[in-house]
N, C-alpha and C positions, 0 to 999 in steps of 0.2 A: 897800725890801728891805734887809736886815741880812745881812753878810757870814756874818754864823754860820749864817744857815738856806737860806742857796742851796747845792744840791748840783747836782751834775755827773751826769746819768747814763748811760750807753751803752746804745746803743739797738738792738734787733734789727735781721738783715737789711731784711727786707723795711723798718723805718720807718727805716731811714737811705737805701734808693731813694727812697724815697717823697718822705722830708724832704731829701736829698742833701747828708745830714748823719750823723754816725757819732753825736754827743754831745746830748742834753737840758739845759738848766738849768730847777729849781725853785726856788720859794721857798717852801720846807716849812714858814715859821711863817705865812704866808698863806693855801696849803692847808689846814694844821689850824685855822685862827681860821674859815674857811669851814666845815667841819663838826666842831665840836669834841664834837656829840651820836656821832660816828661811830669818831674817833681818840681814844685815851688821849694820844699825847703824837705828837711830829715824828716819833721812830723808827716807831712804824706806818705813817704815810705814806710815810716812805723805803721802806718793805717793802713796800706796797703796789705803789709805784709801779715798784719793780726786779720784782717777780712777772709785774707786766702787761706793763712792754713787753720784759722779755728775753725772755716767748716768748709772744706774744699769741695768743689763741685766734681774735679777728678782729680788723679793722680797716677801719670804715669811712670816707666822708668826712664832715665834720661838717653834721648840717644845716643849719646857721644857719655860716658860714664868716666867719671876719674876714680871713682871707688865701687866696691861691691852693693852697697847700700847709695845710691843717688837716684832721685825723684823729681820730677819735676809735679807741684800743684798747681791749678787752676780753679778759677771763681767766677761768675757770671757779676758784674757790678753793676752794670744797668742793659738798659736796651741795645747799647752799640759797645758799650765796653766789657774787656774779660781781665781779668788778674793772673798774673801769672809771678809764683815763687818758686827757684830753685834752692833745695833742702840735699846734701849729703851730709855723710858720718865720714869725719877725717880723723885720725888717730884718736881714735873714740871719744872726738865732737860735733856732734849737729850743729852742721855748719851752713846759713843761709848764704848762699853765693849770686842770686839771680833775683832781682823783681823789677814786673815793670809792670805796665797797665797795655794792651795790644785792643785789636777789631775785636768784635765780638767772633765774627765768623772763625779766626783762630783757633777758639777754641773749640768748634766742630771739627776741624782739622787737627786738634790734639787727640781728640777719639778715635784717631784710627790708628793711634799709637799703641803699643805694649800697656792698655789700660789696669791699673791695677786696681782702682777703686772711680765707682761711678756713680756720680750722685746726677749728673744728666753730664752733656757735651763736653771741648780746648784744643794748640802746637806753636812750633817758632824754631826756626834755626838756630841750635846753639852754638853754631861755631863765634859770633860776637863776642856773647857773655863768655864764652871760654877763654878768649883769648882776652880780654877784659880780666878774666879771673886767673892772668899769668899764664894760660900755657899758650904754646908756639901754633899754631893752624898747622902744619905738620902733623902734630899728635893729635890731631882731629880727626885725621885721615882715617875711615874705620875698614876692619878688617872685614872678610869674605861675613855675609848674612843671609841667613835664608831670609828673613822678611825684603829682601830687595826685590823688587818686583824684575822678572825677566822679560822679555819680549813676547814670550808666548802665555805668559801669564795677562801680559797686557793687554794681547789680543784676545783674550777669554773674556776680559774683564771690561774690555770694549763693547765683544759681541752679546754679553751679557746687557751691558747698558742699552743696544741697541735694539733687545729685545726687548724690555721695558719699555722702550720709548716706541714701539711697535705698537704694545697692550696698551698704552698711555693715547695713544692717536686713534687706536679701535674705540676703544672706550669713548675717546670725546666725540666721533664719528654717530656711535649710537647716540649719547646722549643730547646731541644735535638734533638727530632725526625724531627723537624723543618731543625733542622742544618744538620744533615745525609741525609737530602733529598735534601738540597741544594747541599750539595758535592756529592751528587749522580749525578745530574741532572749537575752541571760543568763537572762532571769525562762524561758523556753522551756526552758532546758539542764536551770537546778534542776530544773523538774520533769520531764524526760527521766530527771533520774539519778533521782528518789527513783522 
């Protein structure tokens, strides 16, 4: 790390409880050499990374963790894009390890994560940025989880879907029928008046 590209950053409420830390450090020429198809130069990442966590939109725990305290934030930045910073506490330093800019739909897909702060929608595989941030894909490999979805969970969670999409088809069903009796009942009128 080169003293020129570590910056300082302060961190929102909620990820200074979190982290029980007020400050982040990055090292912006490590970040941008990680995605350089994504950032023009360091200053983007700097922007990036002050959008997400001065006021995150969520904040989950990371799934793959290398410490007790590690977070992944998320930001809405416009209509198709989401922000996304990873934040842990390593030998008691907040340590930015992860930013990049992803789809927007992401990060509705980060909400079905271990949310731990919601200010609406975000997700993304971190096995990249891990192995990016030195460790092996081997220690990625995560241990037994109940949030693992099982098969018969899946099947619940299918026939769940399926029955919504049952109520969704009744529903548009009637309000068809709805609509055809409207235009009956104006087609009715025209010829009442002529």
């Amino acid at each position: 790390m080169s003293e020129k590209s570590l910056e300082i950053f302060k961190l929102c409420e909620k990820l200074t409880e979190l982290l029980q830390d007020k400050e982040a450090i990055a090292d912006l020429e490590l970040l941008f050499k990680r995605h350089p198809e994504m950032f023009k130069d360091k200053k983007q990442v700097k922007e990036l990374i002050d959008k997400v966590i001065s006021k995150p939109d969520i904040i989950i725990k990371n799934p793959s963790p290398r410490s007790e305290r590690d977070y992944i934030a998320g930001k809405k930045l416009s209509d198709e894009k989401m922000g996304e910073v990873g934040i842990r506490k390593d030998e008691n330093i907040s340590k930015i390890f992860h930013a990049n800019e992803k789809r927007l739909k992401n990060l509705k897909s980060m909400a079905k994560k271990e949310v731990l702060v919601d200010g609406r929608d975000a997700h993304t595989s971190y096995t990249q940025a891990q192995s990016l941030d030195g460790r092996l894909v081997q220690k990625n490999i995560s241990s037994t989880n109940e949030n693992i979805l099982t098969n018969s969970k899946n099947e619940s969670q299918a026939k769940s879907r399926e029955q919504e999409l049952d109520e969704f088809r009744a529903k548009l069903k009637e309000v068809s029928k709805k609509i055809k009796d409207n235009e009956k009942t104006k087609n009715l009128n025209k010829d009442i008046e002529i």
